[in-house]
N, C-alpha and C positions, 0 to 999 in steps of 0.2 A: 446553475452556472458554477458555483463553489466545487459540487459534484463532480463536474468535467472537470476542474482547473485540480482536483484532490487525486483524482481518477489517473489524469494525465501524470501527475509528479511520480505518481503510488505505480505506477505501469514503468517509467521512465527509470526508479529505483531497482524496479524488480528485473528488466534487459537489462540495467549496466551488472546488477550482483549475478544472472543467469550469465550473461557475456562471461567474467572473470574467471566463474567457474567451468564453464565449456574449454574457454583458452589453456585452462590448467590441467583437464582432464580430458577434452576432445571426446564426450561422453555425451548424447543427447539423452540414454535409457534414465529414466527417475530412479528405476528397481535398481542399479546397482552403486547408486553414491546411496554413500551412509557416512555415518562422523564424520562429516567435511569439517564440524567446527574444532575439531582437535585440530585441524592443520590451516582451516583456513577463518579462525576468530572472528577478524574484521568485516571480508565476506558475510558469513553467516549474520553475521548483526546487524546490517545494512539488510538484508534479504529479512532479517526479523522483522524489522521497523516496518517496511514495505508492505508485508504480509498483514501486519496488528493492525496497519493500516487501511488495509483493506476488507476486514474485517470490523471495523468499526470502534479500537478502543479510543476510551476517553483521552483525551492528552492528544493526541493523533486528528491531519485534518481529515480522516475520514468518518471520525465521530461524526464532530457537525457535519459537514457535508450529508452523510445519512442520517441524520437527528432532522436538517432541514425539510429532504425529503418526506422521512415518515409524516413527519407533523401535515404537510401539503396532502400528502396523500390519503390518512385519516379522514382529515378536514372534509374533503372533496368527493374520494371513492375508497371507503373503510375498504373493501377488499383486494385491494389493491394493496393498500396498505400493510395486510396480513401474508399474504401474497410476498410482497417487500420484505418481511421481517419472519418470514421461513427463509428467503433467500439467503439473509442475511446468517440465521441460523449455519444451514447450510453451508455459506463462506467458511463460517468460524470451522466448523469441523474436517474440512480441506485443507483447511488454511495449516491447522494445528498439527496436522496428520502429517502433511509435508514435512513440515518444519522440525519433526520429531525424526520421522527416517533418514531425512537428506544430511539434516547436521547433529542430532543428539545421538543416533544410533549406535551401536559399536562401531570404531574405525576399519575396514578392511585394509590386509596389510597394501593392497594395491594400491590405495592412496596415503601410503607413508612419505613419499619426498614432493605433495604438494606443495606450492607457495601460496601465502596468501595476496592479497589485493596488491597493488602497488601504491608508492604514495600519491600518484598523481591520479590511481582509481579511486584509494581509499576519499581524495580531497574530493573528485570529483561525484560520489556518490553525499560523503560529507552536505556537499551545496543542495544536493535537494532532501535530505533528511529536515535541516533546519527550518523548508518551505514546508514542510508536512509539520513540523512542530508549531513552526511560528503560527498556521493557520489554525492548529489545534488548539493552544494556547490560547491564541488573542484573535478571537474569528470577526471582534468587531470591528475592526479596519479592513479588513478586506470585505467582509458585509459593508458595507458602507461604499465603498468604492464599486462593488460591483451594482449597488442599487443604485446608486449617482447613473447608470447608462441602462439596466433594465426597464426603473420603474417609470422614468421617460415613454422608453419604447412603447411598455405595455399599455399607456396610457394615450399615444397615438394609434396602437394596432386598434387595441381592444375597447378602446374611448373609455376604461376607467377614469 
């Protein structure tokens, strides 16, 4: 469940940062943005978070959320688990790859008179960066909360 709810925020950050930069550039091809973060800072770092997120660093609630996982998965079907943790693999190397062409690349001069996010995007991606921290940070309140309605359920589905 943490998963879906990390999944959700991490997906919700990366539309609002793809949205800002479509609006700015009306550009769907990958291959021809590069250094967007010389012109669009804020963007690019919201789309970072998103990204490390999803990729699984610590600090970030997509650590736990896959830290949960893996553990379950081990536990239960070890290949599965390995399986998990190539994907995971994999993420990172996409994840990295993007995030190096699209904003660290050299700038093309065609995107010299970008703008960046506005304040009311920047605020609004703001709000869910901080649910991707807060759960990275401090996973034991919302572990808690989400077990308070799980471990019920499982215990009538499954008669644990």
């Amino acid at each position: 469940v943490l998963q879906m709810f990390s999944h959700g925020i991490m997906t919700a950050l990366l539309f609002a940062a793809v949205g800002v930069i479509y609006d700015r550039t009306h550009i769907r091809d990958i291959g021809v943005l590069e250094g967007l973060a010389k012109r669009m800072g804020t963007t690019a770092a919201f789309f970072a978070v998103a990204g490390l997120t999803s990729l699984g660093l610590p600090g970030l609630s997509g650590f736990v959320a896959e830290l949960m996982v893996f553990i379950g998965a081990f536990q239960s079907y070890p290949l599965v688990g390995v399986l998990g943790v190539i994907g995971a693999a994999i993420t990172a190397v996409y994840i990295l790859r993007l995030l190096g062409k699209v904003f660290f690349g050299p700038l093309s001069t065609r995107w010299e008179g970008l703008t960046d996010a506005t304040r009311l995007e920047g605020f609004s991606m703001g709000i869910l960066v901080i649910f991707l921290l807060a759960v990275g940070l401090y996973p034991r309140p919302w572990m808690d909360m989400i077990n308070s309605g799980v471990v019920p359920l499982l215990e009538r589905v499954a008669g644990l």
